[in-house]
C-alpha positions in Angstrom: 0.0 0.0 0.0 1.3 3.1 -0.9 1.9 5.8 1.7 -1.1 8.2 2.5 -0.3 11.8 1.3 -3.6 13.1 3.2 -5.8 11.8 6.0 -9.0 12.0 7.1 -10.2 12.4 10.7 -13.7 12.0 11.7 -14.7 13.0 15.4 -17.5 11.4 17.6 -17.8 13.9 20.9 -17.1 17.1 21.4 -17.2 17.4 25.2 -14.5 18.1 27.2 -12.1 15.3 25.7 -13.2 16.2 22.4 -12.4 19.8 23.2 -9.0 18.9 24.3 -8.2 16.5 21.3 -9.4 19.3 18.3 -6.9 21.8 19.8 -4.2 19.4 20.0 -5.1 18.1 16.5 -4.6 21.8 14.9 -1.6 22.1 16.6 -0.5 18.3 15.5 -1.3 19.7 12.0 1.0 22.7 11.9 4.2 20.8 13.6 3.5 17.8 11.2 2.5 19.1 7.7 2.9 15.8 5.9 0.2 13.7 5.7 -2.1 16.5 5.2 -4.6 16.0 8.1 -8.0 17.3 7.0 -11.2 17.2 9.8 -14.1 15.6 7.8 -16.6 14.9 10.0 -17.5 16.2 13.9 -20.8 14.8 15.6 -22.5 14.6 18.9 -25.3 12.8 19.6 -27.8 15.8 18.3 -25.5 17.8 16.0 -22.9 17.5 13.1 -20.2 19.1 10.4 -19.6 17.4 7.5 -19.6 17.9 3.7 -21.0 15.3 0.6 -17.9 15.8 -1.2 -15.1 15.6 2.0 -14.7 19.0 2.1 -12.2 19.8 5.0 -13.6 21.7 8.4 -11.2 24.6 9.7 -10.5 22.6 12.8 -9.7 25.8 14.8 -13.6 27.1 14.7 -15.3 23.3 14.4 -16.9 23.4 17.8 -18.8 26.7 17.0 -19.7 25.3 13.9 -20.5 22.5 15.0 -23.2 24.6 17.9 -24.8 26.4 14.9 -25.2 23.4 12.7 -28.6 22.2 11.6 -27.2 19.1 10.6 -28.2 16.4 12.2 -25.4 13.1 12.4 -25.9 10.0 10.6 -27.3 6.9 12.1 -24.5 5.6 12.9 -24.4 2.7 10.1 -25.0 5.5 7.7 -21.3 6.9 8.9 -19.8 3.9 8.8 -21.0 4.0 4.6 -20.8 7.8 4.5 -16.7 7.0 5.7 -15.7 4.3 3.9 -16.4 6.1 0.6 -13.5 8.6 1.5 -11.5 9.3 -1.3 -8.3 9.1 1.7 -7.2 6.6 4.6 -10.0 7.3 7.1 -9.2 7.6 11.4 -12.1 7.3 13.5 -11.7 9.4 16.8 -14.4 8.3 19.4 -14.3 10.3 22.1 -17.6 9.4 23.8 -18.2 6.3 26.7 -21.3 5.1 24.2 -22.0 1.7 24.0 -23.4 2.5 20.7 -20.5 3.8 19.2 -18.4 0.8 20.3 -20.8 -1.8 19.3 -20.5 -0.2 15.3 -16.5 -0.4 15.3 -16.0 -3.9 13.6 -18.0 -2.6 11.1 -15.7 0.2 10.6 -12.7 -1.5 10.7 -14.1 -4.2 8.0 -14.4 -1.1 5.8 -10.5 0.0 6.3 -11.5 2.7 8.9 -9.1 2.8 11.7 -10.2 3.8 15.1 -8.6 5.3 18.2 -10.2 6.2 21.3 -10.6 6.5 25.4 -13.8 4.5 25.4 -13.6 1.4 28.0 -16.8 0.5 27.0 -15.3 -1.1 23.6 -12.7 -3.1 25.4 -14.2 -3.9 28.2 -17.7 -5.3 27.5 -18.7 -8.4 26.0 -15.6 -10.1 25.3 -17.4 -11.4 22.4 -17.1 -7.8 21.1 -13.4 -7.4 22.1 -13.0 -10.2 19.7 -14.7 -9.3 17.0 -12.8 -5.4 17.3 -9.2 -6.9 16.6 -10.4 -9.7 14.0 -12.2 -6.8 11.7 -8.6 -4.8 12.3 -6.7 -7.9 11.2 -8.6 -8.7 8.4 -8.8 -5.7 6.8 -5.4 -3.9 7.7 -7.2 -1.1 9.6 -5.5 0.0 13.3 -7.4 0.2 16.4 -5.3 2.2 19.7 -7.3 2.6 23.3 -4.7 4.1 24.9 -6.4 6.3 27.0 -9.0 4.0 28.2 -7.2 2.8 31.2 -4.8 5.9 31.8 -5.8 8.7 30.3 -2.3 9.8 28.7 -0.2 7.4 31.4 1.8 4.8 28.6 0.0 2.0 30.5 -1.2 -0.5 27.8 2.0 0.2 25.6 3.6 -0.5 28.0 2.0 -3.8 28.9 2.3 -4.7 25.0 5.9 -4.2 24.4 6.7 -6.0 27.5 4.6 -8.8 26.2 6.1 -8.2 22.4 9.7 -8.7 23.5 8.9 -11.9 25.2 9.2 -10.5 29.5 6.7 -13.0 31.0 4.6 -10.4 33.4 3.9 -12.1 36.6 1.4 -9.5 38.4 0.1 -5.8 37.5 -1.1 -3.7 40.5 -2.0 -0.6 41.3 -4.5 2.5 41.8 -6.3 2.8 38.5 -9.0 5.8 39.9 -7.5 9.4 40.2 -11.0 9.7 42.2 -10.5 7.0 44.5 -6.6 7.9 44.4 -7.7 11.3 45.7 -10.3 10.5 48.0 -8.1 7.6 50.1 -4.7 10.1 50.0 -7.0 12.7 51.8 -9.1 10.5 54.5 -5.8 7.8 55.1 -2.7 9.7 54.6 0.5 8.5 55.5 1.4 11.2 57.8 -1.4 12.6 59.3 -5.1 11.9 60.4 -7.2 12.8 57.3 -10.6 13.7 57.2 -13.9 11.4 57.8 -14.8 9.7 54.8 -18.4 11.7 54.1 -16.8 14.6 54.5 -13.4 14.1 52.1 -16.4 12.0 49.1 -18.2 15.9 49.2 -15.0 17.4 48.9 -14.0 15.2 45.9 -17.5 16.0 44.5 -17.1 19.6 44.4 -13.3 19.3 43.3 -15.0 17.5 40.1 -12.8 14.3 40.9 -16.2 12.2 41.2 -19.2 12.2 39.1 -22.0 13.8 39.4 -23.1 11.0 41.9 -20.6 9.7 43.5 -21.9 6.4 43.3 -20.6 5.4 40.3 -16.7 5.8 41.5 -17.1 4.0 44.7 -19.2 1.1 43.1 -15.5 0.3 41.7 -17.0 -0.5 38.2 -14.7 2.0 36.4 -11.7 0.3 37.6 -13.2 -2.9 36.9 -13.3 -1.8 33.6 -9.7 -1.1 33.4 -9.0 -4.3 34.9 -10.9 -6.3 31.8 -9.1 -4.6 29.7 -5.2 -5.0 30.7 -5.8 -8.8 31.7 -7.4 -9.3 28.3 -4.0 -8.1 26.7 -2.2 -9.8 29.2 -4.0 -13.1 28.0 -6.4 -13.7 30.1 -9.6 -14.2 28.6 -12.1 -12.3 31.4 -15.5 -12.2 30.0 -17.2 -8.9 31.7 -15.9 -6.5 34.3 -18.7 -8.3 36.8 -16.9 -11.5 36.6 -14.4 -11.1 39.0 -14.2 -9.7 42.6 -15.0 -5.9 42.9 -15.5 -4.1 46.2 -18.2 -1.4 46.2 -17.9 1.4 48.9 -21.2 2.4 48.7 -23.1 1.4 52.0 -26.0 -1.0 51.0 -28.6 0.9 52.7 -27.2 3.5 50.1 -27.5 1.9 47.0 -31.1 2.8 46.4 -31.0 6.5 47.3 -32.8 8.6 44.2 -30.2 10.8 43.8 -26.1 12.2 44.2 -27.1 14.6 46.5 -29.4 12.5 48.7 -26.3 9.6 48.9 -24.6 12.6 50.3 -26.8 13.9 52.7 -26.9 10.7 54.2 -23.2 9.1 53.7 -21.9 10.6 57.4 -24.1 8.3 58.9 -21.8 5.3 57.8 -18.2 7.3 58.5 -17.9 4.4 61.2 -17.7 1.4 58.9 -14.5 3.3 57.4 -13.1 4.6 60.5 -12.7 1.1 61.0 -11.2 0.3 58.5 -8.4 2.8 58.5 -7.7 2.0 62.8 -7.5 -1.5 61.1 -4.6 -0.9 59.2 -3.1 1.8 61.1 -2.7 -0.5 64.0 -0.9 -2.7 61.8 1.1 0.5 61.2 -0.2 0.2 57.3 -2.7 2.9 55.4 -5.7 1.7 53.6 -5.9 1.9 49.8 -8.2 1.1 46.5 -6.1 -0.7 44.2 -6.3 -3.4 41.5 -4.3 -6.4 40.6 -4.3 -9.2 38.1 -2.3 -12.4 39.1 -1.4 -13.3 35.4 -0.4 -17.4 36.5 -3.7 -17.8 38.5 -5.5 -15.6 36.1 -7.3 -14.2 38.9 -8.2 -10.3 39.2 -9.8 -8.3 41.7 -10.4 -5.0 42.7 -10.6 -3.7 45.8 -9.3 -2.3 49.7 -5.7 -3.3 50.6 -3.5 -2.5 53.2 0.3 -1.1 52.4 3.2 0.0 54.4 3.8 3.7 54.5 6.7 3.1 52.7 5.0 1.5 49.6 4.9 3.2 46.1 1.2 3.1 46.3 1.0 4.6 49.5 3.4 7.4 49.3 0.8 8.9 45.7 0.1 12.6 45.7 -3.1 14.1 45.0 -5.5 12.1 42.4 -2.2 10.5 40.8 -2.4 6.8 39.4 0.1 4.2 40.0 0.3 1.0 37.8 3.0 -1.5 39.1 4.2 -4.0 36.2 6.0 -7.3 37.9 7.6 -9.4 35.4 10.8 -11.6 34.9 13.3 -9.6 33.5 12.5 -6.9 36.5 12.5 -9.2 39.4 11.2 -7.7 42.8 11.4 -4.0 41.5 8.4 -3.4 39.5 8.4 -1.4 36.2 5.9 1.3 37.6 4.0 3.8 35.7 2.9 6.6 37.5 0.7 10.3 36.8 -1.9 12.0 36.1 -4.6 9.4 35.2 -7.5 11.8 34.3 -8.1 14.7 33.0 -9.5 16.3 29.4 -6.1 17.7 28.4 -3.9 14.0 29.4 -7.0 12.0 28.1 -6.6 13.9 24.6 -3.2 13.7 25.3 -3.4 9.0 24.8 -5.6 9.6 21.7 -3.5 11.9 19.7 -0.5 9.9 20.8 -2.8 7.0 18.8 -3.2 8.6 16.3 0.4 9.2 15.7 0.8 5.8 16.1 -1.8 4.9 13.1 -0.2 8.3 11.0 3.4 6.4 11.2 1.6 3.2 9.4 -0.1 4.4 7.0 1.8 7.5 5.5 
C-alpha cells in the first residue's frame, strides 16, 4: 500500500475530551504538515459538520460550527458507509463512553477505517465484542489504539504490550487505576497525618470534580473494573465482563437505592464508622488503607478492591489524584516497572488519543 499523502479524521464527541483533542489536532497539523490531516466529519449525539464531497472543516472554529449546525449526524451505520467512501485513509476518533458507538467499530474497521479512542466500553464489555474489534482490524489492515481507556495519557497498555512483544513473561500488574479514588483515600488515610472522615473528604471530591456527578458510580468500583478487563485481556487472560471477577463497592448498602447524588450525600456521614474502621484497622498494623487493582497473570485471577500497604510503599506514598500501575515481570525481578501520573483529565485524556493517532499516522503514511 502506498503511503497516505492526506488523511482523514472523523470526530465522535465534542465534550471536554473532544475539546481537548481538536486543539491538539490543529496544533499536531501545523508541527507535522505531511500527511495533510483534513477534519471531515464532527458529531455529537444531536448535532454534526460534515460535507458530501469531503470537504475539509477549519479545525480551529469546528466546535462553534459544529453549535450552529442544523445538521443532524448520521445513524451511525450511515457513517460507517458515508466513511468508507472517503476518497483518503480514514481515522475514526471516538471520544464518547457510548456503548453505541463501540458496538458499530468492527463494522468500521471491516471497511478499512481505523479507530482510536478512550472509550472502555469497547474493550471492556462483551468479550465477544473485544473479539470481533481486533479480527475486523486484522482482516482488513485497519488499526485500532485505546490508549487512553485505562490511563488517560499514562503509557499504560504500551507499556504492557511491548513488555509482552519482546517476550518478558509479566507475573502480576497492581496498582491505583482511579485518580478519584486515588484522591479520596490520599485525603481521609494519609500516611502522615489523620485525614478527614470519609463523608466529608467524598463531598470534597464531588465539588473538586474528581467524582461524578453522583458519586456512586466511582465507589461502586466499576470503572476500575473496567480497566482491569481490559489489561488482563491483553495480558492473556480471557475475562468475559468487568462483573466476573471480585470488585468491592464502597457504597453502603442501605445506600445503594437512594434517588439521587445529593441524597447519597446527605446521608453518607451516617456510615463514617464502617470506614473509620477500616483505616484503625490498618493503622494498628502500622499500614494505610488503599483502592487498588491487581491481576495475578499465573492464577489468572483479578480483583479489585481495599488493601493495606506499608507507609513506605509506592502506592502509598501517591500525591493528589495521581495513578500508580506496578508491572512485575521476569526480567524486573522484585522491582516493578511502575508507571505513575496523572490518570484523568481532558487535556492528558486527549493527550493517549493523539499519541494513537500518531501511532496509526506512522503506518499508514
Amino acid at each position: 500500500m502506498s503511503p497516505a499523502s492526506q488523511v482523514n479524521i472523523a470526530v465522535i464527541g465534542a465534550g471536554g475530551v473532544g475539546k481537548c483533542f481538536l486543539s491538539q489536532l490543529q496544533g499536531l497539523a501545523a508541527r507535522k504538515p505531511s500527511p495533510k490531516l483534513n477534519l471531515v466529519y464532527i458529531a455529537t449525539s444531536r448535532k454534526a459538520v460534515y460535507n458530501d464531497n469531503f470537504a475539509p472543516i477549519d479545525v480551529g472554529s469546528a466546535i462553534d460550527t459544529l453549535a450552529s449546525s442544523s445538521k443532524t449526524p448520521h445513524a451511525l451505520p450511515a457513517t460507517v458507509d458515508y466513511l468508507s467512501g472517503s476518497p483518503h485513509p480514514v481515522v475514526l476518533v471516538d471520544n464518547t463512553s457510548s456503548q453505541d458507538v463501540a458496538d458499530l467499530y468492527p463494522s468500521f474497521l471491516r471497511k478499512g477505517i481505523s479507530v482510536v479512542t478512550p472509550n472502555k466500553k469497547a474493550f471492556s464489555g462483551s468479550y465477544k465484542l473485544w473479539q470481533e474489534i481486533f479480527s475486523a482490524a486484522s482482516s482488513s489492515g485497519a488499526k485500532v489504539y485505546h490508549e487512553s481507556s485505562v490511563g488517560a495519557g499514562l503509557p499504560v497498555i504500551s507499556t504492557l504490550n511491548e513488555l509482552i512483544d519482546t517476550g518478558d513473561k509479566v507475573t502480576k500488574i497492581e496498582g491505583v487505576f482511579s485518580g478519584t479514588m486515588s484522591f479520596l483515600f490520599n485525603s481521609f488515610a494519609p500516611v502522615a497525618g489523620q485525614g478527614g472522615k470519609w463523608s466529608a473528604e467524598v463531598k470534597k471530591a464531588q465539588s473538586l470534580g474528581y467524582t461524578e456527578p453522583d458519586p456512586r458510580d466511582d465507589l461502586n468500583g466499576l470503572d476500575v473494573a473496567r480497566k482491569l478487563t481490559i489489561l488482563a485481556r491483553i495480558a492473556g487472560i480471557p475475562v468475559e465482563s468487568p462483573e466476573s471477577f471480585p470488585v468491592q463497592s464502597l457504597i453502603p448498602k442501605e445506600l445503594e437505592s437512594c434517588s439521587s447524588g445529593d441524597e447519597f450525600l446527605k446521608k453518607l456521614p451516617e456510615f463514617d464508622s464502617q470506614m473509620e474502621e477500616v483505616k484503625a484497622e490498618a493503622e494498628k498494623a502500622g499500614k494505610v488503607v488503599r483502592f487498588v487493582g491487581s491481576i495475578d497473570v499465573g492464577s489468572k485471577s483479578v480483583k479489585v478492591g481495599l488493601e493495606k500497604f506499608d507507609a513506605s510503599h509506592p502506592i502509598a506514598a501517591l500525591q493528589g489524584s495521581d495513578n500508580i500501575i506496578n508491572f512485575y515481570t521476569e526480567r524486573y525481578g522484585s522491582n516493578p516497572l511502575i508507571v505513575q501520573g496523572a490518570g484523568a483529565g481532558g487535556d492528558v485524556t486527549a493527550m493517549g488519543v493523539t499519541g494513537d493517532l500518531l501511532k496509526v499516522l506512522r503506518q499508514i503514511s
